[in-house]
C-alpha positions in Angstrom: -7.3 33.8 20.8 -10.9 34.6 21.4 -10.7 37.0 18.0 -9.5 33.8 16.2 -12.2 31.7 17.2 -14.8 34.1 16.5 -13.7 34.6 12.8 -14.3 30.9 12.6 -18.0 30.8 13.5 -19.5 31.5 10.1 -19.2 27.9 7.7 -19.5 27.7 4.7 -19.7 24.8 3.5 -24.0 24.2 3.6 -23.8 20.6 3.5 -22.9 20.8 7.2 -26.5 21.7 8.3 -27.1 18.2 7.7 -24.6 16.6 9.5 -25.6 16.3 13.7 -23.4 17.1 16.2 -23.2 13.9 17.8 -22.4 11.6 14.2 -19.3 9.0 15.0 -17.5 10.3 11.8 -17.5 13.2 9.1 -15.4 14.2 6.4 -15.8 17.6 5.1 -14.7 20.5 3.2 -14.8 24.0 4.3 -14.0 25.6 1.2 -13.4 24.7 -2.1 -10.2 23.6 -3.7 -9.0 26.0 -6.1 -9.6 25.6 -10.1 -6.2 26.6 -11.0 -4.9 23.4 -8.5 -7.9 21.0 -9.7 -6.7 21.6 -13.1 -3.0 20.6 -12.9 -3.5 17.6 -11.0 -6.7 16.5 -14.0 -3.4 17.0 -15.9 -1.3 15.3 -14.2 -3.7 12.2 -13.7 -3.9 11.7 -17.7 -1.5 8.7 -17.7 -4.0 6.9 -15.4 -6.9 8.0 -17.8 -5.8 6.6 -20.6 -4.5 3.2 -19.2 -8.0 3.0 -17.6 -9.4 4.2 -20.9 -7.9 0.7 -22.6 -9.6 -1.1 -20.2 -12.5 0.7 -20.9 -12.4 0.0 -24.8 -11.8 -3.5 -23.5 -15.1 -3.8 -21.6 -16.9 -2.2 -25.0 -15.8 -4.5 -27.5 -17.0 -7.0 -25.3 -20.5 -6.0 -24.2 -20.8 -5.0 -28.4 -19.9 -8.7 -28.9 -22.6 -9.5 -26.1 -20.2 -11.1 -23.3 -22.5 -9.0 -20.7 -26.3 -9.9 -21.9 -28.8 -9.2 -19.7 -26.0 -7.6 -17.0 -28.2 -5.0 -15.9 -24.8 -3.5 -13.9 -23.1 -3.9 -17.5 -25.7 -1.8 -19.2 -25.3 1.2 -16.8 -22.1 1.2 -17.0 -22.2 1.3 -20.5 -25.3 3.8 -20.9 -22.8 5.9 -17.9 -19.6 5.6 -20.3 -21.7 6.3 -23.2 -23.0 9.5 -21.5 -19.1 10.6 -20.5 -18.0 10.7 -23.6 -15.2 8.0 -22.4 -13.0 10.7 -20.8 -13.7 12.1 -17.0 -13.3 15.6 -18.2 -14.2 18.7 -16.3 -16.6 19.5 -19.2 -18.1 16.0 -19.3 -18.5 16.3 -15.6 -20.3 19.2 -16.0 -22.5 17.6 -18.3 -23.4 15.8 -15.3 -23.8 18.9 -12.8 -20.7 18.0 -11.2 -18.0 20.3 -10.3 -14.7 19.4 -8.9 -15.2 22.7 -6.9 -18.5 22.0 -5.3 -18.6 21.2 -1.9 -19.1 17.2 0.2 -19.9 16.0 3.5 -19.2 12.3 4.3 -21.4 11.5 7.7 -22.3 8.6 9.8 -26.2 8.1 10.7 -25.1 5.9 13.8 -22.7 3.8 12.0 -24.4 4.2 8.6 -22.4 6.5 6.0 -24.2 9.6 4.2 -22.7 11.3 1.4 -23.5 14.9 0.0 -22.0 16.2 -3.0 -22.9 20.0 -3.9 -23.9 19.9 -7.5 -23.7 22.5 -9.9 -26.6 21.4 -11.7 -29.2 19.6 -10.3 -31.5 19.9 -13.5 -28.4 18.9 -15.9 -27.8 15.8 -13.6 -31.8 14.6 -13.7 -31.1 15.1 -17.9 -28.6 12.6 -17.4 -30.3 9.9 -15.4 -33.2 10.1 -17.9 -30.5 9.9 -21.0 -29.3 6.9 -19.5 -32.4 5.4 -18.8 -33.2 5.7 -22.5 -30.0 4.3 -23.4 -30.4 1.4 -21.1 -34.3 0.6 -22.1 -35.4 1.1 -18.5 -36.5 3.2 -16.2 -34.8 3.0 -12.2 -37.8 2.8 -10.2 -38.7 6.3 -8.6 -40.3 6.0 -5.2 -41.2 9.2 -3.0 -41.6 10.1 0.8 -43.8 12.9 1.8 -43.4 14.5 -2.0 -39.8 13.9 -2.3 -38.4 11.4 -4.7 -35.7 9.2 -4.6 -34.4 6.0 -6.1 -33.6 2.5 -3.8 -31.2 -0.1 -5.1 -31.1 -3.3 -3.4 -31.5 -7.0 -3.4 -35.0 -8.5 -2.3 -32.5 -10.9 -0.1 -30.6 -8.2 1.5 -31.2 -6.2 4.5 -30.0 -3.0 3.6 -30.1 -1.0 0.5 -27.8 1.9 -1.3 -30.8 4.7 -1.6 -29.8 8.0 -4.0 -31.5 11.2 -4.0 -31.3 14.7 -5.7 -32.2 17.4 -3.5 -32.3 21.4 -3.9 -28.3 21.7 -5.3 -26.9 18.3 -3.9 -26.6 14.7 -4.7 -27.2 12.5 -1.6 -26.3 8.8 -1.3 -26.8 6.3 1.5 -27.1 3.2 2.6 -28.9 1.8 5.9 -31.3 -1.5 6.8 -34.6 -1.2 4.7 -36.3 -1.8 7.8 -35.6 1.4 8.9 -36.8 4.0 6.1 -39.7 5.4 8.6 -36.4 6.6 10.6 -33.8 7.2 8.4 -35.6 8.7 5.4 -36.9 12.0 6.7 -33.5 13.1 7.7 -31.8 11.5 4.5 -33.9 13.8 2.5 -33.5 16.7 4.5 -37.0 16.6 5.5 -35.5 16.6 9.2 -32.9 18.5 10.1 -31.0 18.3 13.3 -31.2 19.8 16.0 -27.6 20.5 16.1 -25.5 20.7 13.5 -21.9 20.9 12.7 -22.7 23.7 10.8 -24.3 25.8 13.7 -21.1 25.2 15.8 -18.4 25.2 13.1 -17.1 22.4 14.5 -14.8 21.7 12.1 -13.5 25.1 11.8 -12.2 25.1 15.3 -10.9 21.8 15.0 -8.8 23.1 12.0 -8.3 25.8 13.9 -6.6 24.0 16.7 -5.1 21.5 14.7 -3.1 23.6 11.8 -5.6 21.7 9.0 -6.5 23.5 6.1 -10.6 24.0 4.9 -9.5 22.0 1.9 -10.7 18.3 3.7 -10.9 17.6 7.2 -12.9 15.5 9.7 -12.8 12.7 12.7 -14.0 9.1 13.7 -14.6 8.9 17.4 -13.6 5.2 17.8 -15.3 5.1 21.0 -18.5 6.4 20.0 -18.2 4.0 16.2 -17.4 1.2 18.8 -20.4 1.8 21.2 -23.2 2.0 18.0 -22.1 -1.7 17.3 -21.7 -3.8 20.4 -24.1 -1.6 22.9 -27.4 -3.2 22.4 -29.1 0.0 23.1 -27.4 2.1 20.5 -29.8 4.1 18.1 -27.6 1.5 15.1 -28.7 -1.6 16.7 -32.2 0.0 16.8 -32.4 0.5 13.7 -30.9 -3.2 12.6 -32.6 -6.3 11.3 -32.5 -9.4 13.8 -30.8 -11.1 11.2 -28.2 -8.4 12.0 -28.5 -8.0 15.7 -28.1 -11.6 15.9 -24.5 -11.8 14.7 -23.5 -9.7 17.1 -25.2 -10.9 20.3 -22.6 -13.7 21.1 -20.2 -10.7 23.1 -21.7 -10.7 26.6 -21.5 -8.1 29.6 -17.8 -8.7 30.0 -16.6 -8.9 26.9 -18.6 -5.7 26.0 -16.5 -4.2 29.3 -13.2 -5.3 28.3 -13.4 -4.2 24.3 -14.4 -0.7 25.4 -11.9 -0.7 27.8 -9.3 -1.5 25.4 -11.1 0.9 22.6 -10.7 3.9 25.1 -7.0 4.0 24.8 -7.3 5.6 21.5 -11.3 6.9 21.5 -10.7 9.3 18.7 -8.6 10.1 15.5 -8.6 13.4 13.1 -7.0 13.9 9.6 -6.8 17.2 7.8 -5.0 18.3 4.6 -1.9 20.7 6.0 -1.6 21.6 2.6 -2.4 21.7 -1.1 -0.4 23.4 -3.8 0.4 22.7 -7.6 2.5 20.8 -6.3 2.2 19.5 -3.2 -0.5 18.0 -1.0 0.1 17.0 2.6 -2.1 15.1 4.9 -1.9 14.2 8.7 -3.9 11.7 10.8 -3.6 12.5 15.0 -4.7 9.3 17.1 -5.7 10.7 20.2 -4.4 8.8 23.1 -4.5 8.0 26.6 -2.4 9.9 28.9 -0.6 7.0 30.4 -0.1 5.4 27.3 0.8 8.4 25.5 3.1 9.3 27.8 5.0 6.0 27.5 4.7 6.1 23.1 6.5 9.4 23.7 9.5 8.2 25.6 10.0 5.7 23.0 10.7 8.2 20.0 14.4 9.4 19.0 16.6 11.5 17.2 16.6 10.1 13.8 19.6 11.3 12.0 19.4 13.2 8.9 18.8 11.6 5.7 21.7 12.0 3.4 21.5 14.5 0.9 22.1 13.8 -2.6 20.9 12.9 -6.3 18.7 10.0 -4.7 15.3 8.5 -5.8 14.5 8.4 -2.0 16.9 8.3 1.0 15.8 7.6 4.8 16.8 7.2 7.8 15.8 5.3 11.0 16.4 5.0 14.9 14.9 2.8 17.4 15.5 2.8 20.8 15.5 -1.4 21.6 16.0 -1.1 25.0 13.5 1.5 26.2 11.3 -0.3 23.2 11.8 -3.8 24.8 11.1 -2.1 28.5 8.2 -0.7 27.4 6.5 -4.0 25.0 7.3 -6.4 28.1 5.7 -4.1 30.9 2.0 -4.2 28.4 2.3 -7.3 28.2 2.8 -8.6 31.9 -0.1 -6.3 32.7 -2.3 -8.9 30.8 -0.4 -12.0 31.5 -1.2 -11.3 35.2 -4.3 -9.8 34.8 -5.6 -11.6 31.4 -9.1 -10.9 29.9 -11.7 -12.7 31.2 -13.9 -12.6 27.8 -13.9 -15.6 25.5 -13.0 -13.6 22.6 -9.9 -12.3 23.7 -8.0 -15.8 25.0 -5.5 -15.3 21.7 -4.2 -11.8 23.2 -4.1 -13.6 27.0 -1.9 -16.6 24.6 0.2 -13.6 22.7 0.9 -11.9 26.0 2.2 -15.0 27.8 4.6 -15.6 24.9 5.8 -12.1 24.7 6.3 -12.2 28.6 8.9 -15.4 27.5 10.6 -14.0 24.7 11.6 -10.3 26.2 12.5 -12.3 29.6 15.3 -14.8 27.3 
């Protein structure tokens, strides 16, 4: 109703003003998971902690006994360990300025992923970074853009790099092409914001909205849109990619380019949402978005699976398939191609695979 989808215009989750309207993929919260629920699953998850925690005395004893010497990745994970206390408590997080509570936002910059973790305290986390520094014997090289810091990790051989930054109450990561910083950096920073945001629309309200997902974690990937940053050569990705990159990708010509988004647009989009999340239970569900056409035919595939038995089971299914409608269905997809097969170089195997097909159903 309209009264519905008015209540959802307000977000709150303030990660979101970061996030532009038109990204390929996000993953986001709208509100945070309960402290009660956080705590009995930390509880739960002990086993795992402690077998990880042998393989973290493991990795102790042997840097102590110098197996990792001059492993810079060896002595930050050993100056991070150090710092943790050995157990990933909700205290010792703390000690970081994390919060299982706080809010995230995982974004694509054309195809490149952004991640931004609310932090509870940004101050306690910059204590830590300098503790571990100390505990390492060096300092991570700070570099700044227009008077903001932030720290760039990568290879002098590589074309990209992972980039970290702490802003006003968040922790953002990245990683995109150094040879696009002069595009990238002012909006990684929040320096730039968009000009749309999810936030302004509450985007992912209404999707929950319409979906039946929960605030606890939702988001999409428009497939179509992923597809078209990567093989379109006038995407803002291939823009912003090194020739090195660009190069790989320039052996798909017109046609091909034609017939992968063709394919591609059967499915152009899929969402996933928590349902729900209890003490004791947590339910997610992914929707592919399909097709009419081809939708229509999935759905006269599916049948009336019979009830699972009841009983004192460790697990007990059940399964139906209808072969017939199944064989029908398989056969007509693939004489489609066998008598009209793709024309692009790259797709001669699924021409091959359609021909057999066509042979097997018809024996």
């Amino acid at each position: 109703s309209d009264d519905a989808t008015v209540s959802l215009k307000e977000n709150t989750n303030p990660l979101l003003a970061y996030v532009p309207t038109d990204t390929p993929y996000v993953f986001a919260d709208l509100e945070p998971i309960p402290v009660e629920i956080t705590d009995v699953y930390i509880e739960r998850f002990q086993p795992v902690l402690d077998v990880m925690s042998e393989h973290v005395e493991k990795f102790k004893t042997g840097y102590q006994a110098g197996e990792f010497q001059d492993n810079q990745i060896a002595q930050l994970g050993m100056a991070v360990l150090d710092e943790l206390g050995g157990d990933l408590s909700t205290e010792n997080l703390e000690n970081f300025g994390l919060s299982l509570q706080a809010h995230h936002a995982v974004y694509g910059t054309g195809i490149f992923p952004v991640v931004r973790l609310g932090l509870m305290d940004e101050q306690k986390l910059r204590d830590a970074i300098a503790r571990i520094e100390i505990k390492m014997g060096a300092e991570l090289p700070v570099k700044t853009f227009n008077g903001t810091s932030y720290w760039r990790m990568s290879d002098d051989q590589a074309p990209v790099a992972v980039y970290i930054a702490i802003l006003e109450e968040q922790l953002a990561l990245s990683v995109f092409p150094v040879n696009s910083e002069d595009s990238l950096l002012a909006a990684f920073l929040g320096q730039q914001m968009p000009a749309e945001s999810m936030a302004s629309g509450n985007t992912l309200g209404i999707m929950n909205h319409e979906k039946g997902y929960t605030g606890y974690g939702s988001g999409f990937m428009d497939i179509q849109k992923m597809a078209d940053e990567i093989i379109n050569p006038n995407s803002e990705t291939r823009g912003l990619m090194s020739p090195e990159m660009i190069a790989q990708l320039d052996s798909l010509d017109a046609v091909c380019v034609a017939e992968i988004e063709s394919m591609i647009s059967k499915t152009p989009r899929m969402t996933a949402g928590t349902t729900s999340l209890t003490a004791n239970e947590v339910s997610v569900r992914y929707d592919l978005e399909v097709e009419n056409s081809l939708a229509s035919g999935l759905a006269a595939l599916v049948s009336n699976i019979p009830t699972a038995s009841d009983g004192n089971f460790l697990l007990s299914a059940s399964l139906a398939i209808k072969i017939g409608k199944l064989r029908s269905f398989v056969l007509e997809k693939a004489t489609a191609i066998f008598e009209n097969p793709y024309q692009c170089a790259n797709l001669q195997k699924l021409n091959e695979q359609a021909g057999l097909l066509v042979t097997q159903l018809n024996t």
